[in-house]
C-alpha positions as CSV (number, residue, x, y, z in Angstrom):
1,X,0.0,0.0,0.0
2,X,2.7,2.9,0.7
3,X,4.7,1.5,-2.3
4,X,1.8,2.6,-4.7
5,X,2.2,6.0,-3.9
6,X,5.6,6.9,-3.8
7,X,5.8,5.1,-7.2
8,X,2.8,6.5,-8.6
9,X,5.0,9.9,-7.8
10,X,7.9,8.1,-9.2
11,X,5.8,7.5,-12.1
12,X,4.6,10.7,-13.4
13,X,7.8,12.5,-13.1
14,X,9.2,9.6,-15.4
15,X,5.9,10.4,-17.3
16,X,6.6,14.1,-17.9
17,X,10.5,13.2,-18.7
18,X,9.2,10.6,-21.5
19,X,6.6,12.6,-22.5
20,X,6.9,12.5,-26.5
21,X,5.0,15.9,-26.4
22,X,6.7,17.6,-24.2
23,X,10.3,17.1,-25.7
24,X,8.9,18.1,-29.2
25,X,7.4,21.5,-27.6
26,X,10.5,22.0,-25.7
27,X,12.8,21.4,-28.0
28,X,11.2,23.7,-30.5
29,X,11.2,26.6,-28.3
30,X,14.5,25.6,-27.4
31,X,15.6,26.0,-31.6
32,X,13.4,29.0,-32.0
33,X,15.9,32.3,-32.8
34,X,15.3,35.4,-30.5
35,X,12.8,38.0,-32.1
36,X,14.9,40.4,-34.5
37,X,15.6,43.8,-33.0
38,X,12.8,46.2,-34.9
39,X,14.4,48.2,-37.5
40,X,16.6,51.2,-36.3
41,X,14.4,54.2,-36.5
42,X,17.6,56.4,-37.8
43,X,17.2,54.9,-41.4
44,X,13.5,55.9,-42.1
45,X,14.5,59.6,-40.8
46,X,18.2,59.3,-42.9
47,X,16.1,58.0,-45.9
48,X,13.6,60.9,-45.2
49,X,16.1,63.2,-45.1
50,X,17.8,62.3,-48.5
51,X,14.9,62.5,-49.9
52,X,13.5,65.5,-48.5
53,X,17.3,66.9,-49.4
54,X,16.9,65.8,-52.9
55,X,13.5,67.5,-53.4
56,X,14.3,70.6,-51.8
57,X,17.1,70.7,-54.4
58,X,16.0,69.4,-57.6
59,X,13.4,72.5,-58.2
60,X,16.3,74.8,-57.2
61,X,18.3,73.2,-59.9
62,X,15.4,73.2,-62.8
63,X,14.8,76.6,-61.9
64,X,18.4,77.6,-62.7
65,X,18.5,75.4,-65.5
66,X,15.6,76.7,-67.2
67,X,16.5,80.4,-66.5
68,X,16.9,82.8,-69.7
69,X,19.7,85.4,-69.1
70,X,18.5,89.0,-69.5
71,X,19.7,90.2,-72.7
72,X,20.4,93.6,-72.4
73,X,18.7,94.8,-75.6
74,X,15.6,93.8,-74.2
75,X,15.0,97.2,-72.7
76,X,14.8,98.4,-76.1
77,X,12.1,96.1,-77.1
78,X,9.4,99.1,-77.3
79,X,11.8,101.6,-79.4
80,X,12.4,98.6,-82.2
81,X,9.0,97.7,-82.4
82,X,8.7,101.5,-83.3
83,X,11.7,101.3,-85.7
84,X,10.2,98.7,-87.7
85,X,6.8,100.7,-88.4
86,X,6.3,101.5,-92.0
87,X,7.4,105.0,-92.3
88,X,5.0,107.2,-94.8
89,X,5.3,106.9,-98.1
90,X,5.0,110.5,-98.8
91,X,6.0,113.7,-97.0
92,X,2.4,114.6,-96.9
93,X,0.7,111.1,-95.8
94,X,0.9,109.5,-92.6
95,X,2.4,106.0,-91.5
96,X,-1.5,104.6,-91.9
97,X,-2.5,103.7,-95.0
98,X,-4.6,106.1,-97.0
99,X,-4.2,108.6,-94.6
100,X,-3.0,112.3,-94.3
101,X,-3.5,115.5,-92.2
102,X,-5.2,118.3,-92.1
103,X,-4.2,120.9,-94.9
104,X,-3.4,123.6,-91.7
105,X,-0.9,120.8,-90.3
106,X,0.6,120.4,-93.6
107,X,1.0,124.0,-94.5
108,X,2.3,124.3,-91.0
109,X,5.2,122.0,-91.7
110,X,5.8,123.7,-94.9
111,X,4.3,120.8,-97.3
112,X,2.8,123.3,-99.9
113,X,3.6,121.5,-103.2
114,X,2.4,117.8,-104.0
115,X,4.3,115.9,-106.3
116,X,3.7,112.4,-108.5
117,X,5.0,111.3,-111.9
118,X,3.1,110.9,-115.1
119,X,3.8,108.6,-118.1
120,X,2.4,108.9,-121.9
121,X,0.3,106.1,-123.0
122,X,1.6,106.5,-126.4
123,X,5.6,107.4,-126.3
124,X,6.1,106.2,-122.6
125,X,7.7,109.6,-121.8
126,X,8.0,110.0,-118.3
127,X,7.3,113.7,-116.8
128,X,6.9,114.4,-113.3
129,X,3.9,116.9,-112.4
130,X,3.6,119.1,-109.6
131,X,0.4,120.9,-107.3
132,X,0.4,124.3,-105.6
133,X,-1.8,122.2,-102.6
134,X,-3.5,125.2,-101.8
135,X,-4.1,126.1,-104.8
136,X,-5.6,123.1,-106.0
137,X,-7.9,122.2,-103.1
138,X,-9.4,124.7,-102.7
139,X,-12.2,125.0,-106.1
140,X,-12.2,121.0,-105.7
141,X,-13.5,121.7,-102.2
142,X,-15.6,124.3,-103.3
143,X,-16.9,122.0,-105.7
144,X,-17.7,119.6,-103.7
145,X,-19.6,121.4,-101.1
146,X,-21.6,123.2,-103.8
147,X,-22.7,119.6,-105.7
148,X,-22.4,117.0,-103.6
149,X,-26.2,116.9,-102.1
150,X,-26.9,116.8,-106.5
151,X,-24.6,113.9,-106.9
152,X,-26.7,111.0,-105.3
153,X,-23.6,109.4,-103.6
154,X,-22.3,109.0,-107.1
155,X,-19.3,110.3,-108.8
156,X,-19.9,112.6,-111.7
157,X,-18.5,111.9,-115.4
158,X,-15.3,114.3,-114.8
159,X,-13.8,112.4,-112.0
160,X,-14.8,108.6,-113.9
161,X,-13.2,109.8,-116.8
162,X,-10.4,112.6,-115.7
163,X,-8.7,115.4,-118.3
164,X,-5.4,113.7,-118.3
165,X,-2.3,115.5,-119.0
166,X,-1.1,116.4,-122.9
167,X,2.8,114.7,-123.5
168,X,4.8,117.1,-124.1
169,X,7.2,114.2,-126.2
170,X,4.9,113.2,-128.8
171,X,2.3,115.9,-128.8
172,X,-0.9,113.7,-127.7
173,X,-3.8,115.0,-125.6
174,X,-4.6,113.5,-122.8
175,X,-1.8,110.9,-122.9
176,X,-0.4,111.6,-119.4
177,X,-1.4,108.8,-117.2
178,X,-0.8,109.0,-113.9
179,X,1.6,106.4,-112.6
180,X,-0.1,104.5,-109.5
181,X,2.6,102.2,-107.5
182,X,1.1,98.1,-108.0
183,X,1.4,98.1,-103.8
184,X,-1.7,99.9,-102.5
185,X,-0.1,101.4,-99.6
186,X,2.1,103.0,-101.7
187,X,-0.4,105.0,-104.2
188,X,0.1,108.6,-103.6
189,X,-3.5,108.8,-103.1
190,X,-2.6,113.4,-102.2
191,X,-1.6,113.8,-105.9
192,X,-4.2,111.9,-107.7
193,X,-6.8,113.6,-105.7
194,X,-5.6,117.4,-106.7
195,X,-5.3,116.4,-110.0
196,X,-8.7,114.9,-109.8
197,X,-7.4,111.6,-111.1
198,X,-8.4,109.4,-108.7
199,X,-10.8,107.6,-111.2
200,X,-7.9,106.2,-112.5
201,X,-7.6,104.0,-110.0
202,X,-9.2,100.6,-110.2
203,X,-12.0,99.0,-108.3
204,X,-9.9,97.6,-106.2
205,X,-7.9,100.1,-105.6
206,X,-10.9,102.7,-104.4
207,X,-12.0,99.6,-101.8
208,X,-8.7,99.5,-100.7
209,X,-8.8,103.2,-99.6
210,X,-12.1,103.4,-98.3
211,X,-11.4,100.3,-96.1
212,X,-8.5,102.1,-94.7
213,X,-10.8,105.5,-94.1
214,X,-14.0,103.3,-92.6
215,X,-16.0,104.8,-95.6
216,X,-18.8,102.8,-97.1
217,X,-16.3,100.3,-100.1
218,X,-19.5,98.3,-101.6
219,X,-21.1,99.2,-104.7
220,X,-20.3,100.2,-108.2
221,X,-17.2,102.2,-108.9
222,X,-18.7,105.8,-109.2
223,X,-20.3,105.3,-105.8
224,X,-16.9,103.9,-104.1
225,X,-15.0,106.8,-105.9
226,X,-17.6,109.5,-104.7
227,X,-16.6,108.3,-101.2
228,X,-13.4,108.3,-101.9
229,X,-13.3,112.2,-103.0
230,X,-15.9,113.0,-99.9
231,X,-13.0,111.5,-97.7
232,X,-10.1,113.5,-99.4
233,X,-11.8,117.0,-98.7
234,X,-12.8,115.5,-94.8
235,X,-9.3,114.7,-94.1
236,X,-7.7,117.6,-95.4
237,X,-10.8,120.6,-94.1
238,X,-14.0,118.8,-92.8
239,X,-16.7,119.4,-94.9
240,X,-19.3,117.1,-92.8
């Protein structure tokens, strides 16, 4: 009877010793490697700090990269825009196309004499052919004042079909034609107005210049040229 209990003792130690169980769960933890160390906070903040390093820098960089150097005739970007306006064709036009002063600001600036060149239709004798400015506008203006309410917005037969010129080479009548430059701007629009030759201008032509003047450019050519002449006498002394 006391035997059974010390070896029932004796037994369950030798149990737990021969356990199969036991030594397989021991002998794992046993094997197991210690838990890694975490990761070393330093490298996310050195890796953050590269990188915030490299960002801070690289738009520094592209900025200086991608910088123009100031030219120094930049300044003088205004004046050469102004140098490379068309200058006037004429000493009594303006830079704008079709354009001129008044006759008191051209008399002022001592423009009293217009000028243009004229070439026979027969010989092709050249001749050039000058106009007291004065002189000359002043019975067109006249004129036009006194008919133009009588003209019906039309031109009349003397300024469709002008007096030309006689050549003094061959001896023709009428044969002095007015040259008119092929390059609109460059028609000298003054002359063939005192010499009341501006109905020798083309279609085309008489659009051109009332497109430049805002006046009314539809229509058949005695109505565009009547415009033209109406604009003419406004530019030079308003008559409306």
């Amino acid at each position: 009877m006391e035997g059974k209990p010390g070896s029932g003792r004796g037994g369950e130690g030798d149990d737990k010793q021969d356990d199969p169980l036991a030594l397989t769960l021991g002998s794992i933890y046993a094997a197991a490697p210690p838990p890694s160390s975490p990761p070393s906070a330093a490298a996310p903040r050195s890796t953050r700090r590269r990188r915030l390093n490299n960002g801070s820098s690289a738009p520094a960089t592209r900025r200086r990269s991608s910088a123009k150097p100031r030219d120094a005739g930049d300044d003088a970007g205004p004046l050469q825009q102004q140098q490379q306006q068309p200058a006037a064709p004429f000493p009594w036009a303006t830079e704008r196309p079709a354009q001129h002063e008044t006759l008191e600001a051209l008399l002022r600036r001592g423009v009293t004499t217009v000028t243009g060149q004229a070439r026979c239709k027969r010989c092709g004798a050249r001749k050039p052919v000058a106009y007291d400015l004065e002189a000359k506008f002043r019975p067109l203006r006249d004129y036009v004042v006194g008919n133009r309410h009588n003209m019906n917005d039309r031109a009349p037969e003397a300024w469709m079909f002008p007096s030309l010129p006689d050549c003094g080479a061959c001896g023709h009548k009428g044969a002095m034609w007015p040259e008119i430059a092929s390059e609109k701007r460059e028609i000298n629009w003054m002359f063939l107005f005192l010499g009341q030759m501006l109905g020798c201008c083309t279609l085309e032509q008489l659009k051109y210049f009332c497109e430049n003047t805002g006046r009314h450019r539809t229509g058949a050519k005695n109505r565009v040229l009547y415009y033209a002449y109406i604009e003419m006498c406004n530019q030079l002394e308003p008559i409306e």
